[in-house]
N, C-alpha and C positions, 0 to 999 in steps of 0.2 A: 504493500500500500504506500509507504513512505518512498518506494521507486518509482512510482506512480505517480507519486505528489509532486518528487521533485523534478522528474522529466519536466511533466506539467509546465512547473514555472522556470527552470530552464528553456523551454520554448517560449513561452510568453515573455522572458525577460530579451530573447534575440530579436523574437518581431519588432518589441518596444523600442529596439535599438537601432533596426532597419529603416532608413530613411525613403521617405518614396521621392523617385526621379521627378523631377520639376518638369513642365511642362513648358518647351520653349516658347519668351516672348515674343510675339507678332508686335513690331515698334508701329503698325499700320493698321492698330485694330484699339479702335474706341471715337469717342470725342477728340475731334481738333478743330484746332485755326489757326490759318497761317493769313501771311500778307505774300502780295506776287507784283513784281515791276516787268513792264515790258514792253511792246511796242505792238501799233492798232494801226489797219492801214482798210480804209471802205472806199470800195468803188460803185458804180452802178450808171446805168442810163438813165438820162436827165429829156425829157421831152418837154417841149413846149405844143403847145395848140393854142393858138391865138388868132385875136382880129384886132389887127392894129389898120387905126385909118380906114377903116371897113374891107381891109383888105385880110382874108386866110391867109397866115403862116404856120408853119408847120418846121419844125427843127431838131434831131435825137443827134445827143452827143454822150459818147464815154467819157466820163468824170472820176476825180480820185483826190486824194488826201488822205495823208496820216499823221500819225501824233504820238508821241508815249504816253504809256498807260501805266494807274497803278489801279491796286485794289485789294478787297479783302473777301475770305472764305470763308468759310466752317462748315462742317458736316459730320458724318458719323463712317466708320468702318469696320465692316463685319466679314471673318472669315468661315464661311456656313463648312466649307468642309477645305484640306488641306492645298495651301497652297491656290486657292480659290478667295477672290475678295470682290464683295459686293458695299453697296452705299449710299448715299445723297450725298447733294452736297450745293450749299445755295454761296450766292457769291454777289457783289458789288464792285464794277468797275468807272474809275474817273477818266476821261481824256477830253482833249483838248481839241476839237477836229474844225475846223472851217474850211470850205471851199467857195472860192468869187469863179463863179461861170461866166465865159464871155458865150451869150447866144443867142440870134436874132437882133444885134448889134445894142444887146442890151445886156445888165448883170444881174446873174441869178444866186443868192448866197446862202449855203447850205449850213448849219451847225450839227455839231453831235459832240454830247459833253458827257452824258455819261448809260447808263446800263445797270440791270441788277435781275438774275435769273435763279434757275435750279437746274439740278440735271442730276442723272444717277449715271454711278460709275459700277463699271466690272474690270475687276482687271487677274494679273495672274503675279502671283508673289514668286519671289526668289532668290533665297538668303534676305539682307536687308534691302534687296530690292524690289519696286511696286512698278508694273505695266499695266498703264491702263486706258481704257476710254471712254467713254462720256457721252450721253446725249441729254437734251433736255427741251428747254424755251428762256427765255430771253426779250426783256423791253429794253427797249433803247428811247433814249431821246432826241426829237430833231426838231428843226427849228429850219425850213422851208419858208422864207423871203418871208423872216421874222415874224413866222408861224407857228407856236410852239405846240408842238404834238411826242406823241411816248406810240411807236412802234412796238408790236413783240412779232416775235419768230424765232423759227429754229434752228438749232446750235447743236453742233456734234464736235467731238475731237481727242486728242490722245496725247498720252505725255508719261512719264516716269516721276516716281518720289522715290529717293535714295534717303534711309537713315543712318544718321550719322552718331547715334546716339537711342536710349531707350526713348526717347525723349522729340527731338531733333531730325529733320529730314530735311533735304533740298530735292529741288528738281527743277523739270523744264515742262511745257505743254505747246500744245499748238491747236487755237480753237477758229472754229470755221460758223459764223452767221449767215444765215439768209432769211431775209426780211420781204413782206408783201407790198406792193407798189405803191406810194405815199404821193396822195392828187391832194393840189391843195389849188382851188378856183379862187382867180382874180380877177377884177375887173378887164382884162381883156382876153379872158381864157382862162383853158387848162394847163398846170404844168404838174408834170405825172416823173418821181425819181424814184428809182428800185435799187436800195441799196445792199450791198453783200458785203459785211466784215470780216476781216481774218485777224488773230493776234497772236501771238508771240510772248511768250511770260517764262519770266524765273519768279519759281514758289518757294518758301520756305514756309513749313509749317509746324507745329506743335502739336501734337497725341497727350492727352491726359490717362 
């Protein structure tokens, strides 16, 4: 009986001793937010439809401008099974955009200041690195011959987070806008601009 006893707690005193293997941390799985700088470049076709002088014009031109950007993020990230990473994630961006049109020997002058969307990300982990991409929607603001109107559209794109730390990550992304036709009538017509954004961003962000 007492051989009995003391296997017993012999064993129970190894288990108690037996530490369980930790379970590696993912530096890409919870709450963050980061801030991201970079650079906004929108182009699109600019039409006029007018009646100047009671005469029909009619005139489409490619247009463009860009600007640097910053902004800020947060979201959540969740790995549902190994090596697999899903998410949201909403975001706010500033720039500084103006374009002066020359057309129909007249000027047409566009703004775009700033943006603020969501979009869910998938991506594939590996070691401490994140590949991922992203779609979502997207408002933008424009200001059409000092007409202030907030566009939304859709937004897709893809990028990397590298951790450099439990903590800590950098990266890069590259996001792609398109936006539905913005007609804004004046007193001598229509002028119809279809703009499409691309941007360019270095992310750093922060995991809790």
């Amino acid at each position: 009986m007492n051989i009995v006893f003391l296997a017993v707690l012999a064993f129970l005193l190894a288990v108690s001793h037996v530490k369980a293997v930790p379970e590696p941390h993912n530096p890409h799985a919870g709450f963050y937010i980061g801030y991201n700088l970079g650079y906004t470049s929108i182009n699109g076709k600019l039409t006029h439809d007018l009646t100047i002088s009671r005469r029909k014009q009619y005139a489409s031109n490619e247009v463009g401008s860009n600007s640097s950007t910053v902004g800020i993020f947060l979201g959540y990230g969740w790995e549902p099974s190994t090596n697999i990473y899903l998410g949201p994630e909403i975001f706010a961006q500033y720039e500084n955009i103006k374009q002066n049109n020359q057309i129909l020997n007249g000027e047409t002058r566009i703004e775009a200041n700033s943006s603020f969307g969501a979009a869910a990300k998938i991506g594939y982990l590996y070691k401490d690195a994140l590949f991922f991409v992203k779609q979502g929607v997207v408002s933008m603001s424009n200001k059409p011959e000092n007409i202030s109107l907030r566009k939304t559209g859709f937004l897709m794109g893809i990028g990397l987070d590298y951790a450099i730390n439990r903590n800590l990550a950098i990266g890069g992304e590259f996001i792609y806008e398109n936006y539905k036709s913005i007609k804004v009538v004046t007193p001598y017509g229509l002028i119809t601009y279809e703009p499409k954004k691309s941007t360019t961003n270095i992310r750093l962000k922060y995991t809790f």
